[in-house]
N, C-alpha and C positions, 0 to 999 in steps of 0.2 A: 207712848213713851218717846220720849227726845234722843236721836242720837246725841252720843257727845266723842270727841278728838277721841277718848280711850276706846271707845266702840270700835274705831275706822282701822282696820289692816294696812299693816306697812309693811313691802318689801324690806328685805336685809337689803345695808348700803355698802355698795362695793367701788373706792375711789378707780376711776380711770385714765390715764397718761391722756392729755390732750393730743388729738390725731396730730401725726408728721407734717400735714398739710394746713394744718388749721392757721388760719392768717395771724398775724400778729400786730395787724392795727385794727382798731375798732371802726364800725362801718356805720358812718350815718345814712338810716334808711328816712327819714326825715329832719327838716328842720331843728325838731326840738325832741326827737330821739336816735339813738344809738344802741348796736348789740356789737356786743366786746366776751372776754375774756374773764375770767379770776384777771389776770395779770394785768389786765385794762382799770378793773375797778379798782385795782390796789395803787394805782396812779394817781398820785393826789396832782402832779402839775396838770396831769389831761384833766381832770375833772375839775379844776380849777380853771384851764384857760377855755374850755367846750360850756361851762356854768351849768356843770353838773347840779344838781341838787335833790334827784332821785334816783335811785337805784331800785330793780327787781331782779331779783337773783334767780333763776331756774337751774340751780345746783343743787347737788348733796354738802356741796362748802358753805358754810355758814361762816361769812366776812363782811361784817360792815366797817366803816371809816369815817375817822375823826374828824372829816369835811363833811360830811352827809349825817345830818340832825338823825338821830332813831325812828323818830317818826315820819320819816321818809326812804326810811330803806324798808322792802318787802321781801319774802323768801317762801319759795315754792320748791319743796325737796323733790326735784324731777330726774328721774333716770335715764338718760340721754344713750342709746345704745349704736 
């Protein structure tokens, strides 16, 4: 028998304050990637002048934007503790 998504266990999601310290500009670790914020990706000029064009979310916030086609945005519901 096949699992399927209804089979799989999910923790309850519980939103959290982004830490005091957490930087406020997004940090290119490569050339042709970048790990940022909610507040980074809700940035339509950085994502416009950086030539954004994908996004992968590892939040509980589900946010995509009206500059990033749907089929280029990804989302992993991850609890970052």
């Amino acid at each position: 028998m096949q699992s399927t998504i209804e089979d799989s266990y999910s923790e309850p999601v519980q939103a959290k304050p982004a830490p005091l310290d957490a930087p406020e500009e997004p940090s290119q670790i490569l050339p042709f990637l970048w790990i940022g914020s909610l507040k980074n990706a809700k940035d339509a000029k950085f994502l416009i002048d950086t030539n954004i064009t994908h996004i992968l979310n590892c939040s509980t916030f589900n946010y995509s934007h009206e500059f990033i086609d749907p089929k280029n945005y990804l989302q992993f519901q991850i609890l970052d503790s």
